[in-house]
C-alpha positions as CSV (number, residue, x, y, z in Angstrom):
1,X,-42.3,112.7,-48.8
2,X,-42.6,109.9,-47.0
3,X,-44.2,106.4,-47.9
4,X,-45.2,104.1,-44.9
5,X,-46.4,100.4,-46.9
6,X,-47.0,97.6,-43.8
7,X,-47.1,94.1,-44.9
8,X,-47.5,90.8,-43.9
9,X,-47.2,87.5,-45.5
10,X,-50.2,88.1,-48.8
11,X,-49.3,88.7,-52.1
12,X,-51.4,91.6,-51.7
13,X,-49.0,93.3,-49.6
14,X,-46.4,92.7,-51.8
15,X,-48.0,94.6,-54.6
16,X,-48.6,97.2,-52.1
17,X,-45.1,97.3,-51.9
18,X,-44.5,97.2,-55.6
19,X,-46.5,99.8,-56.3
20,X,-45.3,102.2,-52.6
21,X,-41.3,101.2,-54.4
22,X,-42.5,102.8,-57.8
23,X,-44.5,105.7,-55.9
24,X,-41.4,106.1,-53.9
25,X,-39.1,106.7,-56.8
26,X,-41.4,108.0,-59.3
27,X,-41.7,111.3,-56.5
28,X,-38.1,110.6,-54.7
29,X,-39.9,110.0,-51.7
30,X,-38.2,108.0,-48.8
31,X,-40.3,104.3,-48.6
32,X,-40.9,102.6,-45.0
33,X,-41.5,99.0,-44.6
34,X,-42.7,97.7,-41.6
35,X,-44.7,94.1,-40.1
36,X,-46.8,94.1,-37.2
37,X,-46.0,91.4,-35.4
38,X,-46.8,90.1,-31.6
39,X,-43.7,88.7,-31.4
40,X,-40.5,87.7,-34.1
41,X,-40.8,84.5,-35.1
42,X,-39.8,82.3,-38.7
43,X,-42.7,83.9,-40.4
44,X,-41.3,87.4,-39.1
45,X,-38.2,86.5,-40.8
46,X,-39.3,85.0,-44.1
47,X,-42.0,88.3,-44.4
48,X,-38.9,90.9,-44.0
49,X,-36.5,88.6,-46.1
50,X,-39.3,88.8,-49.1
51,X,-39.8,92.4,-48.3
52,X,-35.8,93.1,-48.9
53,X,-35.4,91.3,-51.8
54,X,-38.4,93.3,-53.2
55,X,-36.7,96.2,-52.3
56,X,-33.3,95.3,-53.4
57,X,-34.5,94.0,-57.0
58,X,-36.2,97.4,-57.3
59,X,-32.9,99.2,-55.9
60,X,-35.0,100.6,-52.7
61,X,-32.7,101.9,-50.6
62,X,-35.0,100.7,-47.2
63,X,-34.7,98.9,-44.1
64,X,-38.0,96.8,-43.7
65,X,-38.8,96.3,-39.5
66,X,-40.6,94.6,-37.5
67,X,-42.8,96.6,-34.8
68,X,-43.5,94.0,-32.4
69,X,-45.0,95.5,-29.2
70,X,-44.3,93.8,-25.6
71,X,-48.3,93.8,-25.0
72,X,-49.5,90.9,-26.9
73,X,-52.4,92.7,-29.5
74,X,-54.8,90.9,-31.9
75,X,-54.7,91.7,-35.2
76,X,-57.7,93.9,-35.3
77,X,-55.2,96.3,-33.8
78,X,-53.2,96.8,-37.1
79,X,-55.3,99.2,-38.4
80,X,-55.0,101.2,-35.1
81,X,-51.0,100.5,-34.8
82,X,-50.7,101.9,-38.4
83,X,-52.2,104.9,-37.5
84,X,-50.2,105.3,-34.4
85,X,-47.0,104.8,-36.7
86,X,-48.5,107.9,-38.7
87,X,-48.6,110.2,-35.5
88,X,-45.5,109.0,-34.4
89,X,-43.5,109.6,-37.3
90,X,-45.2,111.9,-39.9
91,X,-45.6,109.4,-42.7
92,X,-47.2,111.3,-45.6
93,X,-48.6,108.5,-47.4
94,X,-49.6,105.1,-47.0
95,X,-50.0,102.1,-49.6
96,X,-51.1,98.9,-48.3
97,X,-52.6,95.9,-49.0
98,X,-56.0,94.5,-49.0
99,X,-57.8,91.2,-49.3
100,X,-60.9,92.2,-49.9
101,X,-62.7,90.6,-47.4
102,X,-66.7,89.4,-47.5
103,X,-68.7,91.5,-44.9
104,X,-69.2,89.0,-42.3
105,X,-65.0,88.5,-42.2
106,X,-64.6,92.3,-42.3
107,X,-67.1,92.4,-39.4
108,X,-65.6,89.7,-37.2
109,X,-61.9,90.3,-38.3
110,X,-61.6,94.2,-38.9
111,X,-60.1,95.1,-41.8
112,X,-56.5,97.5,-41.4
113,X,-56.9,99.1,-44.7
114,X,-60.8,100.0,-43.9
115,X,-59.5,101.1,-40.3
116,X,-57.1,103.5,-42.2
117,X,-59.1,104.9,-44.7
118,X,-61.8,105.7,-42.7
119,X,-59.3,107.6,-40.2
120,X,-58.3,109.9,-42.9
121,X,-55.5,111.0,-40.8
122,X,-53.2,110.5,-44.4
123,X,-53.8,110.0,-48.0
124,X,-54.0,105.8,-48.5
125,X,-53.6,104.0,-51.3
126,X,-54.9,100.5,-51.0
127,X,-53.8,97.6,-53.3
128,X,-56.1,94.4,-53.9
């Protein structure tokens, strides 16, 4: 099996990936990290440095990356570029993070999680 948990700089999406390290072990499933990004910058680097020392106090054996696209997208797209990364690559699961948004953000902003569930392209397990 294989675990797909995006995250970005919220604590929520660190316990996302808490819980997709545990999920990961607890079935020996292979766990994927990734950040959308429009381009690498320090935050980049400071979200994948947290994300591997997650991974390495938990003894994940996982890469995190960055998939940062040429084309410069807004972040309502992450919902739609997580869903892309599920066709691409065959991810059997995803865990993410959510923030649990009022309805006027979730209506201006988008929400990636919401935009995943309601695909239901793979199972999702979403984190507050």
């Amino acid at each position: 099996m294989d675990v797909l948990v995006p995250v970005d700089d919220s604590d929520c999406s660190f316990r996302a990936l808490d819980f997709g390290a545990d999920m990961a072990a607890r079935y020996d499933a292979t766990l994927h990290v990734v950040h959308f990004a429009d381009e690498s910058t320090t935050t980049t680097d400071a979200v994948l440095e947290r994300a591997q020392r997650v991974l390495d106090a938990r003894g994940v054996d996982a890469d995190p990356e960055v998939n940062a696209d040429v084309d410069v997208r807004s972040a309502g797209r992450v919902g739609s570029d997580i869903l892309d990364l599920v066709d691409e690559r065959g991810y059997d699961h995803v865990v993410m993070g959510h923030h649990g948004a009022g309805t006027i953000e979730r209506a201006i902003l988008g929400s990636a999680a919401e935009t995943v569930l309601r695909a239901e392209k793979v199972p999702v397990t979403v984190i507050p």
